[in-house]
C-alpha positions as CSV (number, residue, x, y, z in Angstrom):
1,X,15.6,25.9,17.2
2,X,15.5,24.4,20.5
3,X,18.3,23.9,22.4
4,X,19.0,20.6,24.5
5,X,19.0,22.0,28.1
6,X,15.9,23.9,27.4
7,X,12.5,22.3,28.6
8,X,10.2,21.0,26.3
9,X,7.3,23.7,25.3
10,X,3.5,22.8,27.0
11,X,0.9,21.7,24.8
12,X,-2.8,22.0,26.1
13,X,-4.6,18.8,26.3
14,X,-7.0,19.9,23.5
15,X,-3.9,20.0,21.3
16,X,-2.8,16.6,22.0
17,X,-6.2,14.8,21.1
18,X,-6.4,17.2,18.2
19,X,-2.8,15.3,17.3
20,X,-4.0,12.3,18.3
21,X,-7.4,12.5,16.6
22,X,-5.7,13.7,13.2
23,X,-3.3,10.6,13.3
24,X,-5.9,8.4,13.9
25,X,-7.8,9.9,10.7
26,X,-4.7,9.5,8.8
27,X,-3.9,6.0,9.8
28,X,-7.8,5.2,8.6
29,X,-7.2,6.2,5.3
30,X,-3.8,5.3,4.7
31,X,-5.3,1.5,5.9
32,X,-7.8,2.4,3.5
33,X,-5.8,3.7,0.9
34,X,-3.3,0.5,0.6
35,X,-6.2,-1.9,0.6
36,X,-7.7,-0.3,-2.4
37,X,-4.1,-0.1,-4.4
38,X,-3.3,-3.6,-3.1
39,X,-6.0,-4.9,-4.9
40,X,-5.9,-3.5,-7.7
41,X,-2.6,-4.5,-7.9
42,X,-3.7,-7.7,-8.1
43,X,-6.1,-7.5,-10.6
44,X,-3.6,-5.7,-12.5
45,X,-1.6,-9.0,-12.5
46,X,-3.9,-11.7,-12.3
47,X,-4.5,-9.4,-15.9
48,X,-0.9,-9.4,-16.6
49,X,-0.3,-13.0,-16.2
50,X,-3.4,-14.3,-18.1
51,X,-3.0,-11.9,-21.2
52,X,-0.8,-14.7,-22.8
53,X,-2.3,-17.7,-24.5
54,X,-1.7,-20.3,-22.1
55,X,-5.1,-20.8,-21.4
56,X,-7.1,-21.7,-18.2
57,X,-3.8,-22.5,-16.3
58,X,-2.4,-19.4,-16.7
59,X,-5.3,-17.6,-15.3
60,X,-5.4,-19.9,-12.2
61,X,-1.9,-19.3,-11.7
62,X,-2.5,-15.8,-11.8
63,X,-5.2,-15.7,-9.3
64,X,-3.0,-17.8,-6.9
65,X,-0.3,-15.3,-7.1
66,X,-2.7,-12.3,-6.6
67,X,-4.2,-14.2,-3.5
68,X,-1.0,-15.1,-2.0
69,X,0.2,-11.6,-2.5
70,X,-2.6,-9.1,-1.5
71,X,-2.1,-9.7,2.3
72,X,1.3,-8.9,2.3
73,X,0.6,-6.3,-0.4
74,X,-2.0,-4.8,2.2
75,X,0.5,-5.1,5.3
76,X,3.7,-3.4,3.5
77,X,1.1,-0.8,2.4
78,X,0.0,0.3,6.0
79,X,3.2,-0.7,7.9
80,X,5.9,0.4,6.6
81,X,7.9,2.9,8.9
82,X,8.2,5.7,6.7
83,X,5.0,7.6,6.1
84,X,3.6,6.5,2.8
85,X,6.9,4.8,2.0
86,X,4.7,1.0,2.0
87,X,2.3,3.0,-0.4
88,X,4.9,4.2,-2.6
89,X,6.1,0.4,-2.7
90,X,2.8,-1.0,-3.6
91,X,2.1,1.1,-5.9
92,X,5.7,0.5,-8.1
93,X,4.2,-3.0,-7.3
94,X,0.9,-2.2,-9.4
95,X,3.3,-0.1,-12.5
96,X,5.7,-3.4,-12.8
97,X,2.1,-5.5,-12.9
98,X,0.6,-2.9,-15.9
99,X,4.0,-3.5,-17.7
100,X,3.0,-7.0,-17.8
101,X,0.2,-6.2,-19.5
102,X,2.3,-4.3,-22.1
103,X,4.7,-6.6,-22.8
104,X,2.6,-10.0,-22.9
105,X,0.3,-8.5,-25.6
């Protein structure tokens, strides 16, 4: 452990765009990971909202929902401050959406 007073330990430069090319990488596929579970989230309830027998309306209602919330679905995802603490959100999103499913059939 490092102690307070102690100076800070030199990195070579090739270390530091090896760090900064890793977390580059890993903000790629975590941007690419939420988009894909954000919209299949959606779907999930746009499925989940029409499996009842309201008809048409039901359906449209469910796609507005699902429009409205892939966006901020998408942004929680990547942005949250916690790594893969948005993803972790989205994705309890996507099991409360199948449980719709469940329950409306």
């Amino acid at each position: 452990m490092r102690r307070i007073n102690e100076p800070a330990p030199r990195t070579r430069p090739s270390d530091r765009r090896a760090h900064t090319a890793r977390l580059n990488r890993n903000r790629v596929a975590c941007a690419v990971v939420a988009c894909l579970l954000a919209y299949g989230v959606a779907r999930l309830l746009v499925a989940g909202i029409a499996a009842g027998a309201g008809g048409t309306d039901r359906v449209h209602l469910g796609q507005m929902i699902a429009l409205l919330g892939l966006p901020v679905m998408v942004v929680v995802g990547f942005g949250a401050w916690k790594r893969h603490a948005g993803l972790l959100m989205v994705g309890a999103c996507g099991c409360l959406a199948a449980g719709l499913i469940l329950f409306a059939a």
